[in-house]
ZAMARGU-4260 file (C-alpha; in steps of 0.2 Angstrom, whole numbers, plus 5000, padded with zeros to 4 digits):
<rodrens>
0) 4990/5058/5003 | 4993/5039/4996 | 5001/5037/4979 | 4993/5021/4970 | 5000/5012/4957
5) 4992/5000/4946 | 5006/4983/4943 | 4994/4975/4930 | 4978/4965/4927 | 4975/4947/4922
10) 4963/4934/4922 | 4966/4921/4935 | 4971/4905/4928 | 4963/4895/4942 | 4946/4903/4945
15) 4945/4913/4930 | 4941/4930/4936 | 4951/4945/4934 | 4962/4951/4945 | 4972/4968/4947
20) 4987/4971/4957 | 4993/4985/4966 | 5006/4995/4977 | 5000/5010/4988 | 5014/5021/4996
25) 5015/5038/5008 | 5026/5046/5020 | 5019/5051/5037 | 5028/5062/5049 | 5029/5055/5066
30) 5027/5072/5075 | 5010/5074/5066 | 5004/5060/5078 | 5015/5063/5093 | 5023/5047/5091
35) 5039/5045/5098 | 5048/5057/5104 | 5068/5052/5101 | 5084/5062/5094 | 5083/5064/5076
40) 5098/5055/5077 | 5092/5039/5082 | 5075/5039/5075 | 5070/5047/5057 | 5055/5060/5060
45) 5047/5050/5043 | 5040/5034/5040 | 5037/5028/5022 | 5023/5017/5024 | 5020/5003/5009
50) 5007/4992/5005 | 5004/4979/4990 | 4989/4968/4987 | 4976/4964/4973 | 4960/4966/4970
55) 4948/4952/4963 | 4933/4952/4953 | 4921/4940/4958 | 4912/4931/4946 | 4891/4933/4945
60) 4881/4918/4951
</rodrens>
């Protein structure tokens, strides 16, 4: 599952078009893909996996 949050919306000073930015976050466990097999102690069985980026509209021709 990814978690989604919305960091705001605006218009784009430059161009004009609205934008929206966001962050997108989830854990996956490393044994769910056989990734890896190393001590717990060396290696966390989770990896939190983060992502931000944004969205434009684009404006009609």
């Amino acid at each position: 599952m990814l978690d989604m949050t919305l960091n705001g919306r605006a218009d784009d000073r430059r161009s004009g078009s609205k934008i929206a930015g966001f962050t997108v976050t989830t854990i996956l466990n490393r044994k769910d893909y056989n990734v890896g097999r190393m001590p717990a102690a060396m290696v966390s069985e989770t990896v939190e996996l983060k992502a931000s980026g944004e969205f434009e509209q684009q404006k009609e021709q």
